[in-house]
Backbone as numpy.savetxt, mean C-alpha at the origin, in Angstrom:
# Nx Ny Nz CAx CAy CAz Cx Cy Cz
11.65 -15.71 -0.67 11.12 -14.44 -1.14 11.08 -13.47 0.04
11.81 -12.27 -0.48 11.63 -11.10 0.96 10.34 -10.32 0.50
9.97 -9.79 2.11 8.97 -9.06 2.31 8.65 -7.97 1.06
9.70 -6.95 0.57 9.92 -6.56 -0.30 9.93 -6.62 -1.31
9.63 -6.54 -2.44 9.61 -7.25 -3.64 10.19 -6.42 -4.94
10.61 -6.60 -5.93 11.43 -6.36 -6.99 10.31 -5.42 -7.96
10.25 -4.14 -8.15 9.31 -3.16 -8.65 9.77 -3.26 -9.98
8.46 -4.22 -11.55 9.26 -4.00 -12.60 8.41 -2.69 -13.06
7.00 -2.81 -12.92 5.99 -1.97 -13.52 5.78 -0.35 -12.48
5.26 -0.11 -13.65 4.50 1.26 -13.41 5.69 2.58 -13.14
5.24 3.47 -12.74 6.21 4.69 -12.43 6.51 4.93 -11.23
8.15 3.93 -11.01 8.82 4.36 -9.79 8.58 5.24 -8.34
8.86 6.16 -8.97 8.58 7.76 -8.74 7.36 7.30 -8.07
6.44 7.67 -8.58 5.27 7.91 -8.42 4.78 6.60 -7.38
4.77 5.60 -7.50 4.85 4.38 -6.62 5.35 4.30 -5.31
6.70 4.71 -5.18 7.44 5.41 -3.83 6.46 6.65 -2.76
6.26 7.55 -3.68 5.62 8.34 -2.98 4.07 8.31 -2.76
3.47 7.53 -3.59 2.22 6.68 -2.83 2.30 5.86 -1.60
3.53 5.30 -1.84 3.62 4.26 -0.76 4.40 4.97 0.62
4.96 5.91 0.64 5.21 6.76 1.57 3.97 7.31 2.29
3.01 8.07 1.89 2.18 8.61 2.14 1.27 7.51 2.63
0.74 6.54 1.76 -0.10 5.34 2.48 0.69 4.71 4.00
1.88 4.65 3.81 2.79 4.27 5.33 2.50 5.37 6.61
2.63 6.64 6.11 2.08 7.64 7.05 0.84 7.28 7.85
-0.18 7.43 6.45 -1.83 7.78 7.03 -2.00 6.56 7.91
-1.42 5.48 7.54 -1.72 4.01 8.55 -0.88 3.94 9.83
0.34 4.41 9.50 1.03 4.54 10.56 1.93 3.03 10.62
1.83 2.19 9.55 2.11 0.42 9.23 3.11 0.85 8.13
4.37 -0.07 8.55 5.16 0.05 6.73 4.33 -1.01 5.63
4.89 -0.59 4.53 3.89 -1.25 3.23 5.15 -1.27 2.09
4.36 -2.25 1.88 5.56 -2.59 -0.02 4.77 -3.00 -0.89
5.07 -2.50 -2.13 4.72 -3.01 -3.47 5.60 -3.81 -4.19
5.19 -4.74 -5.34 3.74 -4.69 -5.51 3.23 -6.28 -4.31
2.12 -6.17 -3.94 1.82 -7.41 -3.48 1.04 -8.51 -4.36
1.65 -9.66 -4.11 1.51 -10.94 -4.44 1.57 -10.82 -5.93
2.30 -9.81 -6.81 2.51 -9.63 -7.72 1.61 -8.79 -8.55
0.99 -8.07 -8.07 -0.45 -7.04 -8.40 -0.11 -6.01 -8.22
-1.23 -4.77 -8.33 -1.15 -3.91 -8.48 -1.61 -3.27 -6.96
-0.86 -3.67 -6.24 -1.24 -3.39 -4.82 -0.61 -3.06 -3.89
-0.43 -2.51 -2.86 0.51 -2.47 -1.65 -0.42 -3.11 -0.50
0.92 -3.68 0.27 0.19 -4.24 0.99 1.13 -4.03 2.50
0.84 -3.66 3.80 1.18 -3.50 5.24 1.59 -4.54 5.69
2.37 -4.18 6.89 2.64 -5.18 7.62 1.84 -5.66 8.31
0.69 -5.75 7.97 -0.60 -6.09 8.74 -1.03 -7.21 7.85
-0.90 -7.38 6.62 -0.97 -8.43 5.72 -2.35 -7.71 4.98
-2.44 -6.70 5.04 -3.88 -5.91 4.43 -3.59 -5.36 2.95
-4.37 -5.35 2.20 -3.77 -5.18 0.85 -4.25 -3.96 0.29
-4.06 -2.63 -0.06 -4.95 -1.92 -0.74 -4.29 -1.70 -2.23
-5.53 -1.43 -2.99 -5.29 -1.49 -4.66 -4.43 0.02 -4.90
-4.10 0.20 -5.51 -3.05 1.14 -5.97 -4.45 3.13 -6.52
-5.79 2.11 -6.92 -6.49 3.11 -7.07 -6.85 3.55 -6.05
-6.93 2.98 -5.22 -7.51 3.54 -3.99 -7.08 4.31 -3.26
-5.31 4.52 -3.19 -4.59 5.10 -2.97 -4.25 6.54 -3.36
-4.74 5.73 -4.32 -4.47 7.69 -5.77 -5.11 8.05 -5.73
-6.61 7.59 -4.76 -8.61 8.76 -5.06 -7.72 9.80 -3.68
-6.95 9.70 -2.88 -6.77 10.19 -1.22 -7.71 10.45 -0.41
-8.28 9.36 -0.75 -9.59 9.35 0.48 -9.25 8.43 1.77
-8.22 9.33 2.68 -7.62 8.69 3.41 -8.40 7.81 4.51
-9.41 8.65 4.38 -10.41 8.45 5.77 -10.57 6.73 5.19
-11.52 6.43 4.23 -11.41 4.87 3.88 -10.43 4.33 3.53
-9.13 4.39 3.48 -7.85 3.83 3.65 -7.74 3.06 4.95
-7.72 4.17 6.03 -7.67 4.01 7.46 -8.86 3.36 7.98
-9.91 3.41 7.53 -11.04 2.37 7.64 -10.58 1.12 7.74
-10.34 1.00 6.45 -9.85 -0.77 5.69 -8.55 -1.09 6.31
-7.94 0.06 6.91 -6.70 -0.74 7.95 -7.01 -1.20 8.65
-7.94 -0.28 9.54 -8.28 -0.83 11.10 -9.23 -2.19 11.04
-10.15 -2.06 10.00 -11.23 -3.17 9.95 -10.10 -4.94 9.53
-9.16 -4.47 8.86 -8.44 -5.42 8.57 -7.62 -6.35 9.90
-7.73 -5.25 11.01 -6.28 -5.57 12.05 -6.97 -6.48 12.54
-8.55 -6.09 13.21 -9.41 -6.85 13.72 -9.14 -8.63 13.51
């Protein structure tokens, strides 16, 4: 299984450019979905939910990165 994974659900589109923007604010690449959920998850092995992503409350995004790297 690659890092990457095979996107059947949800809206493309819209998924890409979440996950662009979440890659930014962390500054970590990320792929969906993780472990088969509704999630992206970094190369940090950190997982965030897909809602959490869509509130853009970046500031606790970047929280839960850094607290994760630890």
């Amino acid at each position: 299984m690659t890092w990457g994974a095979y996107v059947q659900q949800g809206n493309l589109e819209e998924i890409e450019m979440l996950g662009s923007q979440l890659s930014k604010e962390i500054s970590c690449p990320v792929h969906y979905p993780a472990w088969n959920k509704n999630m992206f998850e970094c190369k940090c092995n950190i997982t965030f939910p897909v809602y959490l992503v869509k509130s853009g409350d970046w500031d606790m995004v970047r929280k839960l990165h850094k607290k994760g790297r630890k």
